[in-house]
C-alpha distance (Angstrom), angle and dihedral (degrees) to the residues before:
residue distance angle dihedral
X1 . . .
X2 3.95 . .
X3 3.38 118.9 .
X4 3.92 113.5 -110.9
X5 3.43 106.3 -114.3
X6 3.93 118.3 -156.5
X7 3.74 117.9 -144.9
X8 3.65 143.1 -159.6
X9 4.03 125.9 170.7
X10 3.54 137.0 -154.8
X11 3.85 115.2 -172.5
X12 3.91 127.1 -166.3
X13 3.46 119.3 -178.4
X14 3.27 129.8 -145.5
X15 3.92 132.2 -172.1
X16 4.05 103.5 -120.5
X17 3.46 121.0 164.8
X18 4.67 111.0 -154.6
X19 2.93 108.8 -139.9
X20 4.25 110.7 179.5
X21 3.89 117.6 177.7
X22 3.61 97.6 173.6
X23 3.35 147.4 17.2
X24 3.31 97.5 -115.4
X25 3.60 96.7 64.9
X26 4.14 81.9 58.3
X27 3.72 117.7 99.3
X28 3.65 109.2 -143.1
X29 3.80 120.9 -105.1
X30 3.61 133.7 -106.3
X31 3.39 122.2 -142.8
X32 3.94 114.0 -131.4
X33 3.88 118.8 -159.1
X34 4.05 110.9 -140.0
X35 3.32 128.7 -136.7
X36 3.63 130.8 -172.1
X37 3.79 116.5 -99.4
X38 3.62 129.8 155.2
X39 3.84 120.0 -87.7
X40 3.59 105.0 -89.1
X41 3.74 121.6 -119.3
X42 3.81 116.7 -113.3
X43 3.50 127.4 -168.1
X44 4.23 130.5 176.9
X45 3.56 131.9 -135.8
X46 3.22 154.1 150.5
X47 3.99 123.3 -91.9
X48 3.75 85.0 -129.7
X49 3.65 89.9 61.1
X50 3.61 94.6 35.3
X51 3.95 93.7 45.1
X52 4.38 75.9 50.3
X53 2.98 92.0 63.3
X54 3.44 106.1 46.3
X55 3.26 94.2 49.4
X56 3.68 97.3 55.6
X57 3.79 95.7 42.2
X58 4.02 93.0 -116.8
X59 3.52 98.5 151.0
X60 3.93 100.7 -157.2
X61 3.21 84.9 139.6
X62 3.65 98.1 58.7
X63 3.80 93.0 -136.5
X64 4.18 102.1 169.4
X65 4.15 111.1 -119.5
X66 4.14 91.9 22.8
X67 3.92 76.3 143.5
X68 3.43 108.2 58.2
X69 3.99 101.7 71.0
X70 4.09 92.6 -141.5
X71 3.80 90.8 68.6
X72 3.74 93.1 35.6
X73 3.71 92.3 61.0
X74 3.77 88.2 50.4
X75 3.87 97.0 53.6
X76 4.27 79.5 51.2
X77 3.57 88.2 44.0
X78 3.99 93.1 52.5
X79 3.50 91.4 43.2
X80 3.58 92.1 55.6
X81 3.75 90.4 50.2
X82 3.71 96.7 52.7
X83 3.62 96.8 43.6
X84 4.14 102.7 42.6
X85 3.87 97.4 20.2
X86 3.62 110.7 36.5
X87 3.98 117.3 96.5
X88 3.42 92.6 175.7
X89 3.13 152.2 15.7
X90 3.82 114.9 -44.0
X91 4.24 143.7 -165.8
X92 3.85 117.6 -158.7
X93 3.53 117.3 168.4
X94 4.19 110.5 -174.5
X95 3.67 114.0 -164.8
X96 4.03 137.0 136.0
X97 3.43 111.7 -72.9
X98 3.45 88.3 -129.1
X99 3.99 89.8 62.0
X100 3.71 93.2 50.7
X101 3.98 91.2 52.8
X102 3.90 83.2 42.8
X103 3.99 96.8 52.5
X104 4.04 93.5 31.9
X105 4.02 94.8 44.7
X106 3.37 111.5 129.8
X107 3.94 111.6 -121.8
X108 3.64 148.3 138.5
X109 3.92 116.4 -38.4
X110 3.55 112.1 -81.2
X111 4.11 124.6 -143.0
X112 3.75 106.8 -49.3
X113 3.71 94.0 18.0
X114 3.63 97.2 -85.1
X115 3.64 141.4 116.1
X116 3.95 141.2 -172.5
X117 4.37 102.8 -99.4
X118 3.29 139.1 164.7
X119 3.64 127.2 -133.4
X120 4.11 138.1 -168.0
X121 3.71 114.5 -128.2
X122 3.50 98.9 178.7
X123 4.11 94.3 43.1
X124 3.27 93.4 -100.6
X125 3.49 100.4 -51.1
X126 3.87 111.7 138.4
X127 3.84 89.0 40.8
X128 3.79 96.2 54.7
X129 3.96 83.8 45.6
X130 3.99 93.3 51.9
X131 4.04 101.5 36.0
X132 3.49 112.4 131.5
X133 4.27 91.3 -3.2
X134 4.27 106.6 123.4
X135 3.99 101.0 -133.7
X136 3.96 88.1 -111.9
X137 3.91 88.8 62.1
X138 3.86 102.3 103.2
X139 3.08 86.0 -135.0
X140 3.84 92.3 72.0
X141 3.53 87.4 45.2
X142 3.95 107.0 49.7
X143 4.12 74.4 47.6
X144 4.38 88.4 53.3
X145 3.39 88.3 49.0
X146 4.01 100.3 48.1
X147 3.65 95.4 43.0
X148 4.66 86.7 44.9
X149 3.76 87.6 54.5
X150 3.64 109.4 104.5
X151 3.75 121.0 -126.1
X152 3.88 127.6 -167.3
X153 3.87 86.8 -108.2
X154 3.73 100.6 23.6
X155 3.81 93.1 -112.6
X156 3.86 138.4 126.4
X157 4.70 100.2 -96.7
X158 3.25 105.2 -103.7
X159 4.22 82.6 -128.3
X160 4.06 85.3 66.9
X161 3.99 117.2 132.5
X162 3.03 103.3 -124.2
X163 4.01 109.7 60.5
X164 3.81 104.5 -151.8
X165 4.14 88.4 66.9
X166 3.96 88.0 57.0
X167 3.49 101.3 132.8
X168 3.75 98.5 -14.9
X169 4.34 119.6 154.7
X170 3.93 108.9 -104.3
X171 3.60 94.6 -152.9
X172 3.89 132.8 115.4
X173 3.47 138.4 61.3
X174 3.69 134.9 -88.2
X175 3.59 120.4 -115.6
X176 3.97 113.4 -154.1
X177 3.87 128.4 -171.0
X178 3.90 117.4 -134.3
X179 3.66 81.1 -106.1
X180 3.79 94.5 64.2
X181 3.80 105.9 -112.8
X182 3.56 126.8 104.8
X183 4.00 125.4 -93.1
């Protein structure tokens, strides 16, 4: 069985124009297999309300381990991230680390050969950058906020400090244990 997976979404928006000259500034597309699931159930508000709620452990937004303050910091934390750090448009998925190993395990083919993965379009990159850093380590989020920015071909400038992002795809999501470090 999958693991249920309990979901909550902030959105920003902002303005960017794509602009892609050449196709060598295009990183190569995966191919995602659908399956049917029920139309997910999206609600707005405010981060004041949503930060409110956090806060005081009303779990309207049914956020699994609202509870247990470690994971309720986090959901703060990621809040925080999105709203003040994010320059762009932004995926982060907060589960158990134990349902991330659980969903992403590699095991016998399923029905129609295929199988939830995960995959590293920057070689690794981002998660060699973020082991061991707790997402309210601004560290983690001066790194957010570089990978958000947009680009004209959604990679790292090839000007960029540090040399081993050179070039590098800035595309994927970030997946987050309740404890706040990345999976």
């Amino acid at each position: 069985p999958v693991p249920h997976f309990s979901h909550f979404a902030v959105c920003a928006r902002a303005g960017l124009e794509e602009s892609r000259d050449d196709a060598s500034s295009v990183s190569l597309p995966e191919t995602l297999h659908s399956v049917q699931l029920p139309c997910p159930l999206i609600r707005e508000y405010k981060r004041e309300a949503v930060h409110e709620m956090l806060i005081n452990s009303e779990n309207q937004l049914e956020l699994p381990g609202l509870e247990v303050p470690q994971a309720r910091d986090t959901y703060i934390a990621v809040l925080e991230l999105l709203c003040d750090y994010a320059s762009g448009g932004a995926l982060v998925c907060i589960a158990d680390a134990a349902a991330f190993h659980s969903a992403f395990a590699t095991r016998p083919q399923s029905r129609g050969g295929f199988q939830p993965c995960t995959r590293s379009s920057d070689q690794g990159y981002m998660t060699a950058l973020l082991r061991g850093t707790h997402v309210r380590d601004q560290r983690f989020r001066e790194a957010f906020r570089e990978f958000t920015q947009h680009t004209s071909n959604d990679r790292w400038p090839s000007e960029h400090p540090d040399e081993s992002a050179r070039g590098r795809p800035k595309d994927g999501a970030f997946l987050l244990s309740r404890t706040g470090y990345r999976v």
